[in-house]
TORTORLUM-797222 format. One line per field, with one value per atom (N, C-alpha, C, O): x negated, y negated, z; chain; residue number from 1; residue in one letter. Coordinates in steps of 0.02 Angstrom, whole numbers, padded with zeros to 5 digits, always signed. Layout:
REM residues N
X	c(X | ...)
Y	c(Y | ...)
Z	c(Z | ...)
ch	c(A | ...)
i	c(NUM | ...)
aa	c(a | ...)
END
This chain:
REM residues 98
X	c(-03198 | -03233 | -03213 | -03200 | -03214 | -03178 | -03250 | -03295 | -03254 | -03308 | -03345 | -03401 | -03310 | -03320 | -03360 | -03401 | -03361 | -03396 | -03472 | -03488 | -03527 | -03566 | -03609 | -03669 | -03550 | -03602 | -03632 | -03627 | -03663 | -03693 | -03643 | -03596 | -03672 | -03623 | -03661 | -03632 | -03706 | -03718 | -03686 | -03680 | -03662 | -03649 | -03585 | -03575 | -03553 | -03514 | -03568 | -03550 | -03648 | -03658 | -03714 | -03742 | -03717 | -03783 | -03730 | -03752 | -03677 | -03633 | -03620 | -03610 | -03617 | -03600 | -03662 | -03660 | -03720 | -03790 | -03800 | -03816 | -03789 | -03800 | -03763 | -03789 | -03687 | -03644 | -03684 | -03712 | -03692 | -03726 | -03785 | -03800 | -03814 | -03887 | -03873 | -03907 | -03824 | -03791 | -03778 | -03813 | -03722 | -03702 | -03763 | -03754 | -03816 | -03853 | -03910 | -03961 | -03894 | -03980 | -04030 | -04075 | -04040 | -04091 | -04144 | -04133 | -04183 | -04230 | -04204 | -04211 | -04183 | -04173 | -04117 | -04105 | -04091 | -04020 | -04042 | -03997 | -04109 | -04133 | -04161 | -04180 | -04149 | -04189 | -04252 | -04279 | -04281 | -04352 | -04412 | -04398 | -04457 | -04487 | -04512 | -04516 | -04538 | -04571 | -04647 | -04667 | -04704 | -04740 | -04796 | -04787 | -04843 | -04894 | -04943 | -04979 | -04929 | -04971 | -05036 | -05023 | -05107 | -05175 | -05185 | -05165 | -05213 | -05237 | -05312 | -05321 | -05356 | -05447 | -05441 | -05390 | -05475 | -05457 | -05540 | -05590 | -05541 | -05589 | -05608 | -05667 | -05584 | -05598 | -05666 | -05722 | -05644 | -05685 | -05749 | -05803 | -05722 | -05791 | -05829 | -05812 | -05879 | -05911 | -05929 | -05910 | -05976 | -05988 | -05960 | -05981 | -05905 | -05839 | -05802 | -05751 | -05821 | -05773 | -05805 | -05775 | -05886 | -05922 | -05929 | -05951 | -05926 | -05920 | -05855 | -05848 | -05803 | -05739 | -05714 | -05667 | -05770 | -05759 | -05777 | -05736 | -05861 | -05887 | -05839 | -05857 | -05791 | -05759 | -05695 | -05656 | -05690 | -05617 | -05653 | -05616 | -05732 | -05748 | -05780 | -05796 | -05780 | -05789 | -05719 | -05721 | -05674 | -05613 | -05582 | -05584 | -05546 | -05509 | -05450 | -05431 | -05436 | -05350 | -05380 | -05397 | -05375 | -05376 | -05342 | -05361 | -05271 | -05217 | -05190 | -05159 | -05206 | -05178 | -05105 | -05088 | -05057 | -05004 | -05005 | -04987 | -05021 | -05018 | -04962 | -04919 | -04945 | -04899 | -04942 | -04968 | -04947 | -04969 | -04949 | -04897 | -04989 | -04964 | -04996 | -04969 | -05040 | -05048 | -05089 | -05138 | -05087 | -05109 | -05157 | -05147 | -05207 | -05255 | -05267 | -05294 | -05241 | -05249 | -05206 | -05166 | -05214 | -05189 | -05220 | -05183 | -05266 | -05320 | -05339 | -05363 | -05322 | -05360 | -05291 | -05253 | -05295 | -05252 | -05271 | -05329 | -05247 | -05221 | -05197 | -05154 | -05202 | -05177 | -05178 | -05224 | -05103 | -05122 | -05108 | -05073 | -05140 | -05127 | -05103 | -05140 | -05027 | -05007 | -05038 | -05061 | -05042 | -05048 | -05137 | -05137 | -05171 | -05235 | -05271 | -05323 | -05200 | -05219 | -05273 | -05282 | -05301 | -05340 | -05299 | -05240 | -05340 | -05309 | -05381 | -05436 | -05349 | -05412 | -05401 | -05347 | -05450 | -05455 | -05450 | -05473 | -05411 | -05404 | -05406 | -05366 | -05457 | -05478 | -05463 | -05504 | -05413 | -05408 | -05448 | -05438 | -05494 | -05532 | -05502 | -05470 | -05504 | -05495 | -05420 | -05397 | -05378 | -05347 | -05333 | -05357 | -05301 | -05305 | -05224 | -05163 | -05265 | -05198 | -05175 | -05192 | -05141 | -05128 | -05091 | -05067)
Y	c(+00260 | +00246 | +00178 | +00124 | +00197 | +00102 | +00083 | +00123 | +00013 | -00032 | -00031 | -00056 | +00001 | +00001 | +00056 | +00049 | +00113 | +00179 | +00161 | +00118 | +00228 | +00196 | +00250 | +00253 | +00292 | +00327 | +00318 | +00263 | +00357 | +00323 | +00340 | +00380 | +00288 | +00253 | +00325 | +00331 | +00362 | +00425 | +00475 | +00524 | +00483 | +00554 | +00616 | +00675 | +00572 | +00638 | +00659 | +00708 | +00626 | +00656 | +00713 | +00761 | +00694 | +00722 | +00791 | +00847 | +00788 | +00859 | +00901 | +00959 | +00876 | +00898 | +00931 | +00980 | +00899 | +00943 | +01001 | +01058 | +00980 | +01047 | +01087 | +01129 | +01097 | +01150 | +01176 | +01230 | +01144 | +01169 | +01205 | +01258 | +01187 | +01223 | +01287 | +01338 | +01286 | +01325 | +01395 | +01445 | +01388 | +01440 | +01465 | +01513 | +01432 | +01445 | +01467 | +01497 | +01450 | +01484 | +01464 | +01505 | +01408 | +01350 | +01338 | +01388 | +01320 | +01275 | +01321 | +01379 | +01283 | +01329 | +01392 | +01428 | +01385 | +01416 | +01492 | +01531 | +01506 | +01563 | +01608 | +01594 | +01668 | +01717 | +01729 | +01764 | +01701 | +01719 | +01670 | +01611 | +01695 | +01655 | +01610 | +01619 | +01537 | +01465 | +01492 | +01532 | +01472 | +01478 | +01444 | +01388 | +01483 | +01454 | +01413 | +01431 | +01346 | +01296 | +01330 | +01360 | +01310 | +01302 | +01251 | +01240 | +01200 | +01135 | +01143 | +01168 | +01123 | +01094 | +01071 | +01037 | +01077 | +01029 | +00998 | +01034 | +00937 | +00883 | +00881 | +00898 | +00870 | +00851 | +00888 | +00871 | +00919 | +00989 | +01005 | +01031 | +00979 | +01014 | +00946 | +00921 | +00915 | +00819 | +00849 | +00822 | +00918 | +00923 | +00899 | +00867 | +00935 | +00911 | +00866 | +00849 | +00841 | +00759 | +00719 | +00666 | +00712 | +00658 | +00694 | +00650 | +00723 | +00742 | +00734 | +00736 | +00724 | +00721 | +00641 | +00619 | +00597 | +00534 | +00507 | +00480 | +00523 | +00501 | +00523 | +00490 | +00562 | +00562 | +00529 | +00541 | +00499 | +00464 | +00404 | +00364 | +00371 | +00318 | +00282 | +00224 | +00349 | +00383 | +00361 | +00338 | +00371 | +00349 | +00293 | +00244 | +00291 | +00221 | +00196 | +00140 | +00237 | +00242 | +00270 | +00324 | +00213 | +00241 | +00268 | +00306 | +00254 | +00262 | +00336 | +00374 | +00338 | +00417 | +00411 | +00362 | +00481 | +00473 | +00538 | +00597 | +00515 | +00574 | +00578 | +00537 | +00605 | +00608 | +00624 | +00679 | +00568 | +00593 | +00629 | +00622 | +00685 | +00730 | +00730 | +00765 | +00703 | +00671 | +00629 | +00627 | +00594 | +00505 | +00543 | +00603 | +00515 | +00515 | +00467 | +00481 | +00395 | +00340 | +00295 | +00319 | +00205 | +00196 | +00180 | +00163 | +00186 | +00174 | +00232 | +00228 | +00289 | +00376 | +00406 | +00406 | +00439 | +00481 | +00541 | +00538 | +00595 | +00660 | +00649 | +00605 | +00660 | +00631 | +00704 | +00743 | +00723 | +00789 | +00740 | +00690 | +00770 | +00744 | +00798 | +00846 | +00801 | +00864 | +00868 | +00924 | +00816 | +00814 | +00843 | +00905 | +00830 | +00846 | +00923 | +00952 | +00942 | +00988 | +01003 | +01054 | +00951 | +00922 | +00888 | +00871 | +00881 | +00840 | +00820 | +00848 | +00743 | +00714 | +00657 | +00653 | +00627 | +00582 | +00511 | +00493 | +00480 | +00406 | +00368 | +00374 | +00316 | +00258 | +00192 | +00153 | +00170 | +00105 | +00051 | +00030 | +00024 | -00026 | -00093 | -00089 | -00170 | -00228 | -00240 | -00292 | -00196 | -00206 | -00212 | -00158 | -00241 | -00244 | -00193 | -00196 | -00157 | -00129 | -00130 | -00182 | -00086 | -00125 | -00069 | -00084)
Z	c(-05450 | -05389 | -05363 | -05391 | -05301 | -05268 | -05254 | -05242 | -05259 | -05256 | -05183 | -05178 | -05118 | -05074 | -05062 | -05016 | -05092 | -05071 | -05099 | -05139 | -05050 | -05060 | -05110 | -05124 | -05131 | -05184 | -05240 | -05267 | -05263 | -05331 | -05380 | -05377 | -05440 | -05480 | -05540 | -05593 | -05531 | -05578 | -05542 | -05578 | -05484 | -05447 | -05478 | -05464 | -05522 | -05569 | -05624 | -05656 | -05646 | -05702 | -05660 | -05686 | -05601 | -05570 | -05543 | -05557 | -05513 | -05504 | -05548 | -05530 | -05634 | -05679 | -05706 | -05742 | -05684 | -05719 | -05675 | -05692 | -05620 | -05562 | -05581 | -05618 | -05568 | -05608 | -05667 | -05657 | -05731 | -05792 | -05765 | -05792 | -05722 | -05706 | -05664 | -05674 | -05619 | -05572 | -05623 | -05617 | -05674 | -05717 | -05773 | -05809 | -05774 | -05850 | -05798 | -05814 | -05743 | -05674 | -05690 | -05701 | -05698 | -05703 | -05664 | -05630 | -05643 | -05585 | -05517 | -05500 | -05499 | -05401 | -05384 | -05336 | -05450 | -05459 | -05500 | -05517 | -05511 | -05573 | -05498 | -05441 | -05539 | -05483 | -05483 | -05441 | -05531 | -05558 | -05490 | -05479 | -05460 | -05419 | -05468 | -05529 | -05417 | -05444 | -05460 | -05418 | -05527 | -05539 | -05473 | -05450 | -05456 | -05402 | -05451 | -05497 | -05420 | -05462 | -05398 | -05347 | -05426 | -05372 | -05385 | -05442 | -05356 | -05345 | -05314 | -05258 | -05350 | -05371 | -05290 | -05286 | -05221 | -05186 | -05194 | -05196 | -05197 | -05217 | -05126 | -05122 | -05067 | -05039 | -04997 | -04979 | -04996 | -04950 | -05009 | -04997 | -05075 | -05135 | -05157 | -05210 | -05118 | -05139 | -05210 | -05263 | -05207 | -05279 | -05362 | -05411 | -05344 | -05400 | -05378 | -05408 | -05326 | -05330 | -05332 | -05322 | -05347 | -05397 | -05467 | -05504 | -05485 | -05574 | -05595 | -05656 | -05560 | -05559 | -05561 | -05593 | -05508 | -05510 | -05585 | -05623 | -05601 | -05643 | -05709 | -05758 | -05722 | -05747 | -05760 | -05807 | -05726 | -05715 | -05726 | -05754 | -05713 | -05720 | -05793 | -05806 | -05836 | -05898 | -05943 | -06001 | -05914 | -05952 | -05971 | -05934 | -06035 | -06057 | -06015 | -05995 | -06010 | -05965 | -05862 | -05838 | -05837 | -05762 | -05731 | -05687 | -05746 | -05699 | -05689 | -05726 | -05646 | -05615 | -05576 | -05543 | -05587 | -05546 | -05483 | -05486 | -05453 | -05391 | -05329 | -05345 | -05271 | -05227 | -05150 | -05140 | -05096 | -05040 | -05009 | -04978 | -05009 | -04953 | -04883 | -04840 | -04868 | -04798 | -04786 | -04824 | -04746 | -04724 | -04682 | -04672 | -04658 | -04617 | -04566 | -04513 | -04588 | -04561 | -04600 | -04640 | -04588 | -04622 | -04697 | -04743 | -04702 | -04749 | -04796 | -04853 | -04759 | -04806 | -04789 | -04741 | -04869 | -04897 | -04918 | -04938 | -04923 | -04964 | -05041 | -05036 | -05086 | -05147 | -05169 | -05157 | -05215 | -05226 | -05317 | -05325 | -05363 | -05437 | -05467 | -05475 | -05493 | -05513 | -05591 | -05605 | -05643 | -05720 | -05679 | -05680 | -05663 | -05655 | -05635 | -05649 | -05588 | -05539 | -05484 | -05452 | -05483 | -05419 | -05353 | -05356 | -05294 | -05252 | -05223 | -05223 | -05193 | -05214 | -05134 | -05105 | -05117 | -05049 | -05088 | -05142 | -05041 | -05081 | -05034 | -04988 | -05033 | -04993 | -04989 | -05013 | -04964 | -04978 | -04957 | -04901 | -04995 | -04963 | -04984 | -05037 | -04951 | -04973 | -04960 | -04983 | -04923 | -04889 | -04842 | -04823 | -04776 | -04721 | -04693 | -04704 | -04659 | -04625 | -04544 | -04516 | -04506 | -04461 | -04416 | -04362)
ch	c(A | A | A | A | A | A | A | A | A | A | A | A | A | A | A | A | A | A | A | A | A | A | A | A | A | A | A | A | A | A | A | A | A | A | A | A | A | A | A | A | A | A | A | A | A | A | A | A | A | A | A | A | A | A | A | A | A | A | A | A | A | A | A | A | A | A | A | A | A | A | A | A | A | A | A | A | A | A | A | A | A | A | A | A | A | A | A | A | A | A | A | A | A | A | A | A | A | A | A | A | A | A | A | A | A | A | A | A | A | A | A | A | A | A | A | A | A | A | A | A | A | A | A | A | A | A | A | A | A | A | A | A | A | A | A | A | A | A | A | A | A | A | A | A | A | A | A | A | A | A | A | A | A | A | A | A | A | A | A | A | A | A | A | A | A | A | A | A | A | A | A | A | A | A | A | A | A | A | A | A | A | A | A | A | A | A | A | A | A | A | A | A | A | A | A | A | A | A | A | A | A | A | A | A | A | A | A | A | A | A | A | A | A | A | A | A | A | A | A | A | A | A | A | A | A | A | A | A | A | A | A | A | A | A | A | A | A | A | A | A | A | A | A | A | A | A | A | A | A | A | A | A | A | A | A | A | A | A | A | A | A | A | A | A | A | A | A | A | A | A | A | A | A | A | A | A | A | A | A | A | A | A | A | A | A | A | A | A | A | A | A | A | A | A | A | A | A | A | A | A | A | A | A | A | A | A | A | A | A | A | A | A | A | A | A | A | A | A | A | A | A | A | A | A | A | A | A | A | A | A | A | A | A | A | A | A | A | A | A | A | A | A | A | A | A | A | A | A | A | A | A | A | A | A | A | A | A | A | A | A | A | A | A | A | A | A | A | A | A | A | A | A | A | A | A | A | A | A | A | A | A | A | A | A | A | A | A | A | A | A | A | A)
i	c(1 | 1 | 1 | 1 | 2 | 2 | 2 | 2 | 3 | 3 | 3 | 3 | 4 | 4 | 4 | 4 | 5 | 5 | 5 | 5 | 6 | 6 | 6 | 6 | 7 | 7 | 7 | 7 | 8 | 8 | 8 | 8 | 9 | 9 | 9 | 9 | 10 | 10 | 10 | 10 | 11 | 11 | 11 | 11 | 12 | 12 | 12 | 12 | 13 | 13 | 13 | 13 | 14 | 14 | 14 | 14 | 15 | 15 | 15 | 15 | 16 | 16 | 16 | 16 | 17 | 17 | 17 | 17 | 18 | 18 | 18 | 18 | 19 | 19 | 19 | 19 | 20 | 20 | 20 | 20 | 21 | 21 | 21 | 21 | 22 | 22 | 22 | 22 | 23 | 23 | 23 | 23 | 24 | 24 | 24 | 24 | 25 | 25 | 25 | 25 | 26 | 26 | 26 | 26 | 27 | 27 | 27 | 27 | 28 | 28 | 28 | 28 | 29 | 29 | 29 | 29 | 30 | 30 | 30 | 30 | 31 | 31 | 31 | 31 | 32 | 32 | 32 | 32 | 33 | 33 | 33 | 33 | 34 | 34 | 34 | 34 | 35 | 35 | 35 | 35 | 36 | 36 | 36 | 36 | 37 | 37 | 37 | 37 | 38 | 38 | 38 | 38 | 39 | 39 | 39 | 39 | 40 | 40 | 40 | 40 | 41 | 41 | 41 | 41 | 42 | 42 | 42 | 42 | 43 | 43 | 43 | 43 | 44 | 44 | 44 | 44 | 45 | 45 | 45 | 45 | 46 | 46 | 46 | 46 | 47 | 47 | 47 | 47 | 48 | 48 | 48 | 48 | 49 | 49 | 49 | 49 | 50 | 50 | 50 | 50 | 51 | 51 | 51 | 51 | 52 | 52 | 52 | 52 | 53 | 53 | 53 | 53 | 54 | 54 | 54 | 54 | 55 | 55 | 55 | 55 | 56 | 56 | 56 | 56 | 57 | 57 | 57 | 57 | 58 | 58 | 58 | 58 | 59 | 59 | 59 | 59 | 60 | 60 | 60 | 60 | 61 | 61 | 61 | 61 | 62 | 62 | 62 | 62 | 63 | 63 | 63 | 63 | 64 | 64 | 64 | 64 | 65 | 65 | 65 | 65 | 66 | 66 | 66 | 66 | 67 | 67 | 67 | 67 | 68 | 68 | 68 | 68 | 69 | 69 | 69 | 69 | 70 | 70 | 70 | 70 | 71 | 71 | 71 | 71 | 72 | 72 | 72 | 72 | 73 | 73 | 73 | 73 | 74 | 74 | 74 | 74 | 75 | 75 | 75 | 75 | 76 | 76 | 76 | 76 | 77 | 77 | 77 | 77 | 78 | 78 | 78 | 78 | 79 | 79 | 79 | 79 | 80 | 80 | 80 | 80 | 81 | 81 | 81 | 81 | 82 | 82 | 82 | 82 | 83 | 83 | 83 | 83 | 84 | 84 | 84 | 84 | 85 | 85 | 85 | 85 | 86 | 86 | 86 | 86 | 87 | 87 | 87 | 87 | 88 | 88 | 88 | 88 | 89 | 89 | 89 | 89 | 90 | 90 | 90 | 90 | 91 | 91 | 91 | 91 | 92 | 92 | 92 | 92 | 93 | 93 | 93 | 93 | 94 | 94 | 94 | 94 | 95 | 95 | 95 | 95 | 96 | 96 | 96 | 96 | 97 | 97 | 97 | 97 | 98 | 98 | 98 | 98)
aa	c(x | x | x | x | x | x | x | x | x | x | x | x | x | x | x | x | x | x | x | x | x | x | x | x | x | x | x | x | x | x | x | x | x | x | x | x | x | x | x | x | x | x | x | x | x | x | x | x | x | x | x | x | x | x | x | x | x | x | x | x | x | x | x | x | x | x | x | x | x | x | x | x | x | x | x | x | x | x | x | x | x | x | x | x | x | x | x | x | x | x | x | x | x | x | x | x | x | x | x | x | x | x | x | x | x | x | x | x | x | x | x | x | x | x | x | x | x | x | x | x | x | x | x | x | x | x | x | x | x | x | x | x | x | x | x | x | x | x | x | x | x | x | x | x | x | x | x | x | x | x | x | x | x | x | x | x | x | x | x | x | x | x | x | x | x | x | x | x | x | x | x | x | x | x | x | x | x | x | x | x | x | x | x | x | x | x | x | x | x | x | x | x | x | x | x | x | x | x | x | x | x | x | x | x | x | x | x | x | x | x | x | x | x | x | x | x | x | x | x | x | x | x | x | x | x | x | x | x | x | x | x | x | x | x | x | x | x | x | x | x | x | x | x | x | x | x | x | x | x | x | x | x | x | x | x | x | x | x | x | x | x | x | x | x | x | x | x | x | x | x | x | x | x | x | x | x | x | x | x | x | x | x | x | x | x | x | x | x | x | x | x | x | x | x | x | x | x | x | x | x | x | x | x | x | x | x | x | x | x | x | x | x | x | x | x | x | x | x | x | x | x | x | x | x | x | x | x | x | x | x | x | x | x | x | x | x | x | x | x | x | x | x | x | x | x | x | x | x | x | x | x | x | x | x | x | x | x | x | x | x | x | x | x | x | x | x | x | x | x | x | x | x | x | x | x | x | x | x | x | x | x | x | x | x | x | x | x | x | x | x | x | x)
END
């Protein structure tokens, strides 16, 4: 690779896994359809998203890893939590946004 291009410095190992995945029909490459995850939605249910809080507020470890799937503002979120299978409203307070 010349120092000038701007590809990545992994992009022969990342072509080389696709091929491998390509021939063995792997992930996107298999004919078999993707499993339907369901997702808890917390938002629409207050019920289970205070037994849900008090649970999370219950715990040693807080940190959750989730992915927004839609903004509301700049302050409220969509949070879907895949390890959880909930999706959940997330508020940012004590920040200023803009």
């Amino acid at each position: 690779m010349h120092s000038g291009e701007n590809a990545s410095k992994y992009l022969e190992d990342l072509l080389a896994a696709e091929k491998k995945a390509l021939t063995d029909k792997k992930n996107l490459h298999s004919s078999k359809e993707p499993p339907i995850t369901a997702f808890a939605d917390l938002i629409e249910n207050t019920k289970q998203a205070k037994e849900y809080e008090q649970m999370i507020v219950k715990r040693q470890d807080k940190k959750l890893q989730g992915v927004v799937e839609y903004c509301f503002s700049g302050m409220r979120y969509k949070v879907r939590l895949d390890w959880e299978g909930r999706t959940i409203a997330l508020n940012l307070l004590g920040v200023r946004t803009m």
